[in-house]
N, C-alpha and C positions, 0 to 999 in steps of 0.2 A: 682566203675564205671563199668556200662557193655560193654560189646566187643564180638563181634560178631569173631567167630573162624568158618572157613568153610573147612568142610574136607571131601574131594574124597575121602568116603571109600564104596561106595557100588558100584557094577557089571554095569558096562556100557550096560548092553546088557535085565539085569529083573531090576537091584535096589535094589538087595537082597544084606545086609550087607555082608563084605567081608574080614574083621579083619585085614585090612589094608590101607594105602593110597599113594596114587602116588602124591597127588596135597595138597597145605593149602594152603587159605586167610585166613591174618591178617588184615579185613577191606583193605586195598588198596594195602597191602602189599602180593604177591601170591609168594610163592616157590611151587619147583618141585624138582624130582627130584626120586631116589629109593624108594622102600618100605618100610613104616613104621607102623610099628606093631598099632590096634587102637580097644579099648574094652572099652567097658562101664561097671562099677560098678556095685553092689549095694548102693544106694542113702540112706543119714539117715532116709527119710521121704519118701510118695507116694506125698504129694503134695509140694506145695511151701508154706511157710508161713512165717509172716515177727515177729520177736522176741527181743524186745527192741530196735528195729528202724531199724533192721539190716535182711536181708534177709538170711535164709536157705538153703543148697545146697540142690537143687532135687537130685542130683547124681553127680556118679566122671567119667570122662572118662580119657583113659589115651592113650597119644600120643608115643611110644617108650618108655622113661624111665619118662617120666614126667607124673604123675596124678595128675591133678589136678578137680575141684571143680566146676559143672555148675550150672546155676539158671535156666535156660531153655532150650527144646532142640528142633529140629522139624527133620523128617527123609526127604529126597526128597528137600533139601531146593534148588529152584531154578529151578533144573533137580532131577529127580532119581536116579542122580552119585553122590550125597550131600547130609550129614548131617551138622546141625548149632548146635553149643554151645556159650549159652551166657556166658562169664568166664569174670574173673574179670580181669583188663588192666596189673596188675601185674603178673597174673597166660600168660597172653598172650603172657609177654614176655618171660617167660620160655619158652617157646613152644618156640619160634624166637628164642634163644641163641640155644638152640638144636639142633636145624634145620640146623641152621648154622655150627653148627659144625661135622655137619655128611660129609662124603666123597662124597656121591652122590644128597648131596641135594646142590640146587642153588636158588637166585634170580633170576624169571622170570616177576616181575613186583612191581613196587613200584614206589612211587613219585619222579619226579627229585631231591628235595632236599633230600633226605638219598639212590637212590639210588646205587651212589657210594661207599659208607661207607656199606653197606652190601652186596655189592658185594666181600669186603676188607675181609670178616667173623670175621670183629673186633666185640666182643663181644661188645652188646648196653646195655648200664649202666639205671639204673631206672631213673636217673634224665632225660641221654639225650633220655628216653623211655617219660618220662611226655612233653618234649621239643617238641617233634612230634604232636603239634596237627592236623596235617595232619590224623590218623588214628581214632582221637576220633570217637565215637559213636554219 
């Protein structure tokens, strides 16, 4: 399933990549918080193309210690302070356990029902990650 990952990592001021980020949406879910390191791969393929039913990464980007796997990306998504990665609902919640568990990052926006439970930095389990359909795409 796609999910839309959106991360402040380019220059507030040109828009020029900055190999870091201050801010991530997880579709409705936004943290903030300290710097976090953000680079993109090289991708197995230049394009996207779909291989017994199943879609091929364009390329990896990697958030801190997590890399994970995009199917599409766009730079400027929004403003000029944003890039978007489509990743897959699972690869998303890595990102969200992460994030959580860093010292300077925090919940600054999220649906009434979850969020108090991440505010809690209780790690979100895949099930009650599929439970949230508040975030789908």
């Amino acid at each position: 399933m796609a999910f839309r990952l959106h991360v402040a990592c380019n220059d507030h001021r040109d828009g020029v990549f900055q190999g870091y980020a201050d801010s991530v949406y997880l579709e409705a879910i936004r943290l903030e918080g300290g710097r976090v390191m953000v680079a993109e791969l090289p991708g197995v393929e230049k394009w996207q193309t779909i291989k017994r039913g199943r879609w091929t990464p364009l390329g990896r980007v990697r958030i801190g210690r997590i890399v994970l796997p995009y199917f599409a990306s766009q730079e400027w998504y929004g403003n000029w302070c944003w890039n978007m990665y489509s990743v897959m609902k699972v690869d998303a919640l890595r990102v969200l356990n992460y994030l959580l568990t860093q010292p300077h990052w925090h919940v600054f926006e999220a649906p009434e029902e979850i969020y108090d439970r991440l505010q809690l930095r209780v790690t979100v389990t895949p099930r009650e990650w599929r439970e949230m359909d508040v975030v789908d795409v």
